[in-house]
C-alpha positions in Angstrom: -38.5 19.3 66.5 -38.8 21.6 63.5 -39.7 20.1 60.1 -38.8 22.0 56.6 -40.3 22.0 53.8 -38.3 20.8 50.7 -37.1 23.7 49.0 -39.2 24.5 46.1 -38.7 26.5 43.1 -41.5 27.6 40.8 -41.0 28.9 37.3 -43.4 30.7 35.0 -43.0 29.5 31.3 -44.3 30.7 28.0 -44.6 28.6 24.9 -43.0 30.4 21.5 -45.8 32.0 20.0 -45.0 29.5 16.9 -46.2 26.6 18.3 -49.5 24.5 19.0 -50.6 24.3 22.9 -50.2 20.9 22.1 -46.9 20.5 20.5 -45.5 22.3 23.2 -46.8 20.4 26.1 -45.2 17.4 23.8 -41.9 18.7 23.6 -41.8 19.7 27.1 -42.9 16.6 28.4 -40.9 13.9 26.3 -37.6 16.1 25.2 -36.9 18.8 27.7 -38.2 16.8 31.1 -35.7 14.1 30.2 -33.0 16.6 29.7 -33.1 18.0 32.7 -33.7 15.6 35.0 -30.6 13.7 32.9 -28.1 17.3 33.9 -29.9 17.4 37.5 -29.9 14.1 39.3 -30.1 16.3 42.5 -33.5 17.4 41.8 -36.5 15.6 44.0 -39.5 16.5 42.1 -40.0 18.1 38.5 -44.3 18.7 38.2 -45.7 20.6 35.3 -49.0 21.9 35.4 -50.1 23.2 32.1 -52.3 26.6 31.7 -54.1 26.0 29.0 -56.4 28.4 26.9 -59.1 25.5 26.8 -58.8 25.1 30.5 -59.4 28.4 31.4 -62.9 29.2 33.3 -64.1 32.6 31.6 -67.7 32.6 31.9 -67.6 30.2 35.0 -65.6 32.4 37.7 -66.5 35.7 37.6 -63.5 36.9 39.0 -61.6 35.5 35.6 -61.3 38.2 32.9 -62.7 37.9 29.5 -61.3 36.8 26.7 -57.7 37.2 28.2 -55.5 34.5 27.6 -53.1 34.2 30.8 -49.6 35.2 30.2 -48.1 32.0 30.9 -48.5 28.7 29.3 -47.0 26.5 32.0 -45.8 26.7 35.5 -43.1 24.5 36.4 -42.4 23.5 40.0 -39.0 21.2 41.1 -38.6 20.2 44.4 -35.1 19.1 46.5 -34.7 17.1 49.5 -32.6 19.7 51.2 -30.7 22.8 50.7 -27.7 20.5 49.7 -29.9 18.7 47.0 -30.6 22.8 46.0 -27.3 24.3 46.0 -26.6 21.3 44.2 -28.8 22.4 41.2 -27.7 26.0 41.4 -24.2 24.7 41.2 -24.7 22.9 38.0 -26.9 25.1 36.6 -24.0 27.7 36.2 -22.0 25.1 34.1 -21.6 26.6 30.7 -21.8 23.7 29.1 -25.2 23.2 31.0 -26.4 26.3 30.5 -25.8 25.8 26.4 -27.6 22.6 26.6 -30.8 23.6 28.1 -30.7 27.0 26.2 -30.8 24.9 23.0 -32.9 22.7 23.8 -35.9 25.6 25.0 -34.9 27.2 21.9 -36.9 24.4 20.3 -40.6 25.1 22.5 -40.0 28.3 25.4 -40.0 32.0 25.5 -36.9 31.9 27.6 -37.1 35.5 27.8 -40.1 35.7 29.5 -39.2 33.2 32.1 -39.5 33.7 35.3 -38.0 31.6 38.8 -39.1 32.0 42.3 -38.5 30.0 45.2 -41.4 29.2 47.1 -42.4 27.9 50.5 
């Protein structure tokens, strides 16, 4: 018997440079979450996990660089019972209307342009 993984995508997310660490992690998680898990019911899991300047280690790893601030503020990872539940996603997600909707509403808190999606095992 072979068990799979649900597929998994990862995205790397920037805040705009205009706003607070904090008002961005409040607009993701209270606007933009709803959103999209409103346009994608197929989607299993939707986890944020915040990269916060405060939370980085600096003096406490010394592998960690000095004084650089990582290049992404959040990475985003959503998860889908099966390739169905993915193509699913990817199906929807090319829906202009879809596209317009989530590309206003990042307009609000993201660096959409520096963006970046991977799936992941």
């Amino acid at each position: 018997m072979i068990i799979r993984d649900m597929p998994k995508l990862i995205a790397l997310i920037c805040k705009k440079p205009s706003i607070s660490e904090g008002d961005f992690k409040s607009y993701y998680e209270n606007n933009h979450v709803p959103l999209i898990e409103n346009l994608f019911p197929s989607l299993k899991g939707y986890k944020r996990t915040y990269l916060l300047e405060s939370n980085m280690l600096n003096d406490s790893l010394p592998l960690e660089s000095e004084g650089i601030k990582s290049q992404y503020d959040v990475i985003t990872e959503l998860t889908f019972d099966d390739e169905q539940a993915l193509n699913e996603f990817f199906e929807r997600g090319a829906n202009e209307e879809v596209v317009q909707a989530i590309r206003e509403d990042e307009a609000n808190f993201l660096d959409g342009e520096q963006t970046i999606m991977y799936r992941v095992d």
